[in-house]
C-alpha positions in Angstrom: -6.6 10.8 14.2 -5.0 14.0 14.7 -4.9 15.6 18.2 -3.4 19.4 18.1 -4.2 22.3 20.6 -3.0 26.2 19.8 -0.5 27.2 22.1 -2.7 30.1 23.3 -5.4 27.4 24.4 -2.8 24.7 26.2 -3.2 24.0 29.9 -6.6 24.3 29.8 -7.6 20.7 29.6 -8.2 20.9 25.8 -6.2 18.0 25.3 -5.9 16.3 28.0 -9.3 15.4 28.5 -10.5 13.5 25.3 -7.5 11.7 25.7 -8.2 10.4 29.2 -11.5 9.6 28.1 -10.0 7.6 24.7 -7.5 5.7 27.3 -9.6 5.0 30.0 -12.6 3.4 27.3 -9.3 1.3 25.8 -8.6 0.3 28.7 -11.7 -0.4 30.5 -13.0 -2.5 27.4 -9.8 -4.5 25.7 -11.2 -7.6 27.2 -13.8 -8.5 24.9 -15.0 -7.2 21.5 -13.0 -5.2 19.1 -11.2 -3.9 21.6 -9.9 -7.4 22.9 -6.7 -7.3 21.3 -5.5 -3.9 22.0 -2.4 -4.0 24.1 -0.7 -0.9 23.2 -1.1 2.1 21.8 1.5 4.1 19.2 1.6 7.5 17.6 3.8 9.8 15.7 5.5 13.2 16.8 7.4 15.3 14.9 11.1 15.6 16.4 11.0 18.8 17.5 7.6 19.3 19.2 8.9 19.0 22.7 5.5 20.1 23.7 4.1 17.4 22.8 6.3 15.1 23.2 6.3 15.8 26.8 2.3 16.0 27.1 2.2 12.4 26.2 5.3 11.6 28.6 2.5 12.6 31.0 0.2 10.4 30.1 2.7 7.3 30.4 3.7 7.0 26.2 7.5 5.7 26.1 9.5 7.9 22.8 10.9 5.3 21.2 11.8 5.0 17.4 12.6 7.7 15.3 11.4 8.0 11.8 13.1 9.6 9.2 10.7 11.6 6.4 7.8 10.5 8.0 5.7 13.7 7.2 5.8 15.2 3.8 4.3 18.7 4.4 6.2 19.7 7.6 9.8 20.5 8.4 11.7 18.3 10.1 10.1 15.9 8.9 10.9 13.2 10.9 8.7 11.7 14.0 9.2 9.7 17.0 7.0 6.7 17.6 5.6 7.0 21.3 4.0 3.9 22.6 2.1 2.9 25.8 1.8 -0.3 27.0 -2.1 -1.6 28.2 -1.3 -4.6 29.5 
């Protein structure tokens, strides 16, 4: 999944509030079902979207790893993997 917002339409809950929604649901059912064995959540960034990086900062993702030539269409094309813990 890919979750993008133009910067002329940021701050206005855009982003912010599918993935609230997409959190809260994890986390409200990773007890039983498919979702029983969720216990953290990773994505990729691109190294030099601050923006975004920071966004999900907010939501309590931890950057950790960086990736070298993870994307093959886009300069830099290296990513940080962000991660946030469920349990």
């Amino acid at each position: 999944m890919t979750l993008a917002t133009l910067a002329p339409y940021r701050n206005r809950s855009i982003g912010s509030t599918p993935l609230s929604s997409i959190l809260t649901y994890i986390q409200e059912h990773n007890t039983d079902g498919a979702l029983k064995d969720v216990d953290e959540i990773m994505l990729h960034v691109q190294t030099s979207n601050e923006d975004a990086i920071q966004f999900y900062e907010n939501f309590g993702f931890e950057k950790g790893e960086l990736v070298e030539g993870y994307f093959k269409r886009i300069d830099p094309p290296d990513c940080f993997v962000l991660s946030k813990k469920l349990r």
